[in-house]
KOLPA-578178 format. One record per residue (C-alpha): z, y, x; residue number from 1. Coordinates in steps of 0.001 Angstrom, whole numbers. Layout:
% residues N
REC        pz        py        px     i
REC         Z         Y         X   NUM
...
This chain:
% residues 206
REC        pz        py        px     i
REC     -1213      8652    -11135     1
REC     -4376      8631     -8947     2
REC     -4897     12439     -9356     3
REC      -912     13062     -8230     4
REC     -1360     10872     -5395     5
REC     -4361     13013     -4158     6
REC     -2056     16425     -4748     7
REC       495     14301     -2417     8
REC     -2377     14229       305     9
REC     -3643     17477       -53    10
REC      -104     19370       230    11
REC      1036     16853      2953    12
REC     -2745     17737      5160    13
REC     -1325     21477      5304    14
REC       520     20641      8073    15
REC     -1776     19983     10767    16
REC       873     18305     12579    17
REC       748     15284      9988    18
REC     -1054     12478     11621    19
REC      -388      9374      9195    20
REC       776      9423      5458    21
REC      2541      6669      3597    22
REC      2632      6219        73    23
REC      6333      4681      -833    24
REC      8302      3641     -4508    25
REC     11772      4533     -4720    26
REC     12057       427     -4968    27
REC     10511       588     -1044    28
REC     13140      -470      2041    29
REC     12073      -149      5533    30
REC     12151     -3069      7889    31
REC     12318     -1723     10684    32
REC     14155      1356     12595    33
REC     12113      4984     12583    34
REC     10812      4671     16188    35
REC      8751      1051     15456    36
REC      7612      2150     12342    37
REC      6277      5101     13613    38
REC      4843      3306     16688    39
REC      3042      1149     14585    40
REC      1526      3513     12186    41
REC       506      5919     15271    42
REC     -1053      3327     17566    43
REC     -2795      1691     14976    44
REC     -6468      2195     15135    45
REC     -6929      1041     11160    46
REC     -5938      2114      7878    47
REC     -4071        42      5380    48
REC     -5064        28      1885    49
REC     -5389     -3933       551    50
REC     -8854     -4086     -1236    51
REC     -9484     -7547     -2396    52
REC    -12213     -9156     -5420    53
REC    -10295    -10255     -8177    54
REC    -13062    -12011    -10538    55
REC    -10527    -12534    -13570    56
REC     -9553    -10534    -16283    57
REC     -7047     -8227    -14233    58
REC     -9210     -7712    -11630    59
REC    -13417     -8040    -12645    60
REC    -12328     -7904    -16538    61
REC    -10984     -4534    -15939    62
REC    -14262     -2998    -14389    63
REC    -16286      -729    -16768    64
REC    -20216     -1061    -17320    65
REC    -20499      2706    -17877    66
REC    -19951      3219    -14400    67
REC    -22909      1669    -13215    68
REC    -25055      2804    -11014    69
REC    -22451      4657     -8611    70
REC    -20116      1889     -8954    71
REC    -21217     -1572     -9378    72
REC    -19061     -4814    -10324    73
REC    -19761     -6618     -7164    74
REC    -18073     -3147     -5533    75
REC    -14940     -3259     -7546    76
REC    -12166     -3796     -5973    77
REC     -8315     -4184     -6475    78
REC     -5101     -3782     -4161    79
REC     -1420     -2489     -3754    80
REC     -1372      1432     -4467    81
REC      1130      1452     -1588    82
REC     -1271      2744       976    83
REC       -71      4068      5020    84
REC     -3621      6309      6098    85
REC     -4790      8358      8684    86
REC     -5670     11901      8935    87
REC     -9046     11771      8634    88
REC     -9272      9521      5334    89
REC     -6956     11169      3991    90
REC     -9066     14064      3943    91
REC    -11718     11840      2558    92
REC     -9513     10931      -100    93
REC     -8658     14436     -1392    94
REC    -12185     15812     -1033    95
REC    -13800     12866     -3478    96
REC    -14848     14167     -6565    97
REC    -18067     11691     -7308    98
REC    -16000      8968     -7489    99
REC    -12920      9787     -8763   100
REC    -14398     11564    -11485   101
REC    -16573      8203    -12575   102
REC    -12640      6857    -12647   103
REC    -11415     10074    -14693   104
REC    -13870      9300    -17056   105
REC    -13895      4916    -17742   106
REC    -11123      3782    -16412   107
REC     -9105      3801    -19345   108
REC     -6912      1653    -21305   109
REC     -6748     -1786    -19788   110
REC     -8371      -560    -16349   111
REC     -5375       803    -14348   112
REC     -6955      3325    -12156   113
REC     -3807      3350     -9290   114
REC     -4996      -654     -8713   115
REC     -8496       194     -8324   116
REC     -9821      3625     -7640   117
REC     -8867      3712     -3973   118
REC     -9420       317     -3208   119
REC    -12717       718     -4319   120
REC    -13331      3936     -2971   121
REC    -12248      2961       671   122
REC    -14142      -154       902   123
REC    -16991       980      -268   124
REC    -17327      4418      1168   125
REC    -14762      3589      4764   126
REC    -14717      -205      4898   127
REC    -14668        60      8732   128
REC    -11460      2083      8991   129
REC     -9951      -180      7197   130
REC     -7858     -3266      7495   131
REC     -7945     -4142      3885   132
REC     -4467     -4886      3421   133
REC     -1295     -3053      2942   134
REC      2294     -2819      4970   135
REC      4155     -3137      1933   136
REC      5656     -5778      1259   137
REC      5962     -7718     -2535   138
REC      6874    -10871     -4419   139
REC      4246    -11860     -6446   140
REC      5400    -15690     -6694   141
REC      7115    -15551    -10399   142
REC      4440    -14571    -11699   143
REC      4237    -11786    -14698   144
REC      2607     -8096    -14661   145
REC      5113     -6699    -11791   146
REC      6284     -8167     -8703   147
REC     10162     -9607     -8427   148
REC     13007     -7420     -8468   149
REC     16016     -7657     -5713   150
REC     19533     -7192     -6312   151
REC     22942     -7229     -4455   152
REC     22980    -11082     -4907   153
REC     19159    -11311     -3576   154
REC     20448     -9602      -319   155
REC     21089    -12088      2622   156
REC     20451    -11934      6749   157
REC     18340    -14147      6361   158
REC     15963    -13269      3748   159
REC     15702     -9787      5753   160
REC     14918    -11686      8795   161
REC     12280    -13570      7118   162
REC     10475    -10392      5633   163
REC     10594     -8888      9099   164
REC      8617    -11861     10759   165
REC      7559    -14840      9021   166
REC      4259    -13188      8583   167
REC       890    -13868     10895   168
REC     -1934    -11016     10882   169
REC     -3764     -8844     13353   170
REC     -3058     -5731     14784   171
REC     -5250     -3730     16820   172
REC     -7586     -7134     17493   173
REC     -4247     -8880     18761   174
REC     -2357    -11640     16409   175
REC      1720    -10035     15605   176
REC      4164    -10926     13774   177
REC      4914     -7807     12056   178
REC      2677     -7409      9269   179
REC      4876     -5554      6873   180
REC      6899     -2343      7179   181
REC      8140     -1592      4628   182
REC      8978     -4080      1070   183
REC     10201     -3463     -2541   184
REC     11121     -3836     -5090   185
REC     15342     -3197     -4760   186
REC     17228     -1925     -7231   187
REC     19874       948     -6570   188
REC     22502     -2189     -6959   189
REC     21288     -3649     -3474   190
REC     22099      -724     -1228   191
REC     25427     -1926      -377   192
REC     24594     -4906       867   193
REC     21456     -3310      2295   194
REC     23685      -918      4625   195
REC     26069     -3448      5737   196
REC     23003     -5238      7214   197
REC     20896     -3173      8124   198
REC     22295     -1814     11757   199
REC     21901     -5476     13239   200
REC     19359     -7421     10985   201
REC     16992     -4215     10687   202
REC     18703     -2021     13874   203
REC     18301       885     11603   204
REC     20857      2395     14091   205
REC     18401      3052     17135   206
């Protein structure tokens, strides 16, 4: 997973032209229309990849001993594999072989290496570029190994609106309301409902 999102990056850096890169599921909506989106990535002066401690079995449990001395525990780190970057980590990214190949090599088995390798990577190689969370996004609140699912039913104006803004964070040193782009995870059974909202909730239309 880790190794195709770096062959993402690299192919996607050939075009010098490419400024930010976003890292999206097929379950992934935008919330807002094309010009804020891009406004927001563009002006920002941070990256987003969440990096947080976890010290429980999904998140400490899963660190390896063998990869001591480059990477200790108290460096390990876990977070959303839905990253939005900047050029110049990006190249970072793709150009890491140390670390990445400490991953190839332990992180096996119970140690997923798309929940850990960049989050541990970035904030402890780039920890100042970065914001240390992501614009993504997810339900978490039923608990279980994946985040909640939406469907047609799931769809209202109002649970839109409430993804869009009832959300406090910084951006750029200021306090905003809009601290997630994009969200998942909807099933192919919620685009209906999806479109028929979207031009006013979401003005996906300007």
């Amino acid at each position: 997973m880790v190794e195709a999102e770096k062959r993402l990056l690299a192919n996607a850096l050939l075009d010098i032209s490419n400024l930010r890169f976003v890292l999206l599921s097929e379950a992934c909506i935008p919330l807002f229309n094309f010009s804020t989106v891009y406004t927001h990535l563009i002006n920002s002066n941070e990256n987003f990849v969440e990096t947080y401690d976890q010290p429980s079995p999904l998140g400490r449990g899963r660190y390896r001993p063998q990869m001591s001395p480059m990477i200790k525990l108290s460096q390990w780190r876990k977070g959303s594999q839905w990253f939005q970057i900047d050029r110049d980590l990006a190249v970072e990214i793709v150009s890491d072989k140390t670390y990445f190949s400490i991953f190839q090599n332990y992180c096996k088995g119970s140690c997923y290496a798309d929940e850990h390798y960049l989050p541990t990577f970035v904030n402890m190689k780039f920890k100042n570029w970065n914001s240390g969370r992501t614009l993504t996004w997810v339900d978490w609140s039923k608990g279980g190994a994946h985040p909640a699912r939406f469907n047609r039913q799931d769809i209202t104006k109002e649970f839109l609106k409430k993804l869009r803004s009832e959300s406090s964070c910084e951006y750029n040193g200021k306090k905003t309301s809009i601290c997630h782009l994009f969200a998942r995870k909807f099933t192919s059974h919620a685009l209906s409902r999806l479109l028929m909202f979207a031009p006013k909730v979401m003005q996906l239309n300007h």
